[in-house]
C-alpha positions in Angstrom: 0.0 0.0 0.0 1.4 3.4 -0.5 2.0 6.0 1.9 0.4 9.7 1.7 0.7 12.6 3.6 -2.3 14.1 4.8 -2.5 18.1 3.5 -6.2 18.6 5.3 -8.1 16.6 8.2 -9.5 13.7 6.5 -12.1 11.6 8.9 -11.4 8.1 9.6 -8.2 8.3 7.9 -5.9 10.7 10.4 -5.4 14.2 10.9 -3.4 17.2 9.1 0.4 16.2 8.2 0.3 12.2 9.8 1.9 9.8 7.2 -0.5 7.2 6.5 -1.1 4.0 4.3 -3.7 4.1 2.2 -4.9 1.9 -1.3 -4.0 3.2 -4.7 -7.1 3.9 -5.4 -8.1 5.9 -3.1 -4.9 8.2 -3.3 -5.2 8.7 -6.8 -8.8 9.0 -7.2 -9.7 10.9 -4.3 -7.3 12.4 -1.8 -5.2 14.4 -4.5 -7.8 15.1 -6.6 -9.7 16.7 -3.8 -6.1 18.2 -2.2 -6.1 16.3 0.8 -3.2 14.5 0.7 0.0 14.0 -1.5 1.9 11.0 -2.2 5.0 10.4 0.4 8.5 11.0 -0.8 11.4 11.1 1.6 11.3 15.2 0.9 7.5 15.8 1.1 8.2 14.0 4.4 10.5 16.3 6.0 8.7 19.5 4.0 5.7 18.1 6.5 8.0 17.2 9.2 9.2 21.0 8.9 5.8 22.3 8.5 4.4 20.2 11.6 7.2 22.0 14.2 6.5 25.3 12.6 2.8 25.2 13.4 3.8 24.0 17.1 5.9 26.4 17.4 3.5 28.8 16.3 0.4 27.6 18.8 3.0 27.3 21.8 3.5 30.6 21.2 -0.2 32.1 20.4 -0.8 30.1 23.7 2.2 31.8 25.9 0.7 35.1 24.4 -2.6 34.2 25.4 -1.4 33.7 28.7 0.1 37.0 28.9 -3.1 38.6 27.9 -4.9 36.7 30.5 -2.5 37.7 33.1 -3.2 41.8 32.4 -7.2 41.0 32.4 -6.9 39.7 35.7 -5.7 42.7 37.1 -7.8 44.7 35.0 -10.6 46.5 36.9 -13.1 47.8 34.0 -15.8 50.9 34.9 -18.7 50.7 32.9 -21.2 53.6 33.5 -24.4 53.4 32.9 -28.1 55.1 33.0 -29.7 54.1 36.6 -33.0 54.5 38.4 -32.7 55.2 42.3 -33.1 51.9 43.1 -29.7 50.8 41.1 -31.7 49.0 38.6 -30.5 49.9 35.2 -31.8 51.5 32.1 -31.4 48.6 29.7 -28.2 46.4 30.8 -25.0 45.9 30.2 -24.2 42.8 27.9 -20.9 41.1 26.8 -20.3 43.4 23.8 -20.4 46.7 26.6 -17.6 44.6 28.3 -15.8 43.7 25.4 -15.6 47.3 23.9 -14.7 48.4 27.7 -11.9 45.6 27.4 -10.6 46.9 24.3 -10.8 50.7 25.2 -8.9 49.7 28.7 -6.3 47.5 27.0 -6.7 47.2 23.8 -7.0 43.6 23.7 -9.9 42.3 20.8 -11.8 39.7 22.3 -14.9 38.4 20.8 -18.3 39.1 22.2 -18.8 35.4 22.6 -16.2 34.8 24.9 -17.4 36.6 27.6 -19.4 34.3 29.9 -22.3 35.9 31.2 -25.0 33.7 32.7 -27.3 36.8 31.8 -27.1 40.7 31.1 -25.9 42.7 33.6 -29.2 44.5 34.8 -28.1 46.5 38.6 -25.5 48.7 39.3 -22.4 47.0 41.6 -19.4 44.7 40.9 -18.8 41.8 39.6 -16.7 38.5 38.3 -17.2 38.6 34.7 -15.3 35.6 32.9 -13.1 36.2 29.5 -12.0 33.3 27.6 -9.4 34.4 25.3 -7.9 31.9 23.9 -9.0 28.0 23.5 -8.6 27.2 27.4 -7.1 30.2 28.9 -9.6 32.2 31.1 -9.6 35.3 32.8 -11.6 37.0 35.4 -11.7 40.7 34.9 -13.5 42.7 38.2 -16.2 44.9 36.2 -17.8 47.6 37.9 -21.2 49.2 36.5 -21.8 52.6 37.9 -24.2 55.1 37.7 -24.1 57.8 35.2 
């Protein structure tokens, strides 16, 4: 059976860059055709081999970065201000993408609305534990504090 290298994710057969043994068939009439793999020489090995520690280089260092980021959010106090009756209850609420634009005005950090974690909009005036994910894994807590206009 020959050997291809996988260019793409391919289910049931193995994930990007593994070296795997597949029919003829099925490497000539489908995987290249389609781009997901190419036949394996001993250079197209070590050209994947190359490409494999590049991109975990790359994620180990889009992780440490990641890190970092968290790090400054968790000592990151944002001040959100906000229209409020007498009683503290708010004029509208305050959702993720108030936080998030609050987040990037403080720190300039671009975070996607849908990484904040709020169980629901933030609807009274006080403080809170508002969780960030910003990367796959890595979570911060950043201390936001609605106040009253």
């Amino acid at each position: 059976m020959p050997q291809a290298i996988l260019l793409q994710d391919v289910e049931n057969v193995g994930e990007q860059g593994t070296v795997v043994e597949v029919s003829k068939g099925y490497l000539r009439n489908y995987l290249i055709p389609r781009k997901l793999a190419q036949p394996a020489t001993k250079s197209s090995v070590a050209a994947a081999e190359r490409r494999r520690q590049s991109l975990d280089r790359a994620a180990a260092e889009a992780t440490q970065r990641a890190e970092q980021s968290a790090e400054l959010l968790n000592k990151t106090v944002l001040t959100i201000a906000h229209q409020a009756g007498e009683d503290g209850r708010l004029f509208g609420s305050v959702t993720s993408q108030d936080i998030v634009d609050a987040i990037k005005e403080a720190r300039g950090l671009t975070i996607d609305r849908r990484k904040v974690h709020l169980d629901e909009p933030i609807r009274t005036v006080g403080t809170r534990m508002v969780t960030v994910e910003v990367s796959d894994g890595v979570l911060a807590n950043v201390k936001t504090m609605v106040v009253e206009q």
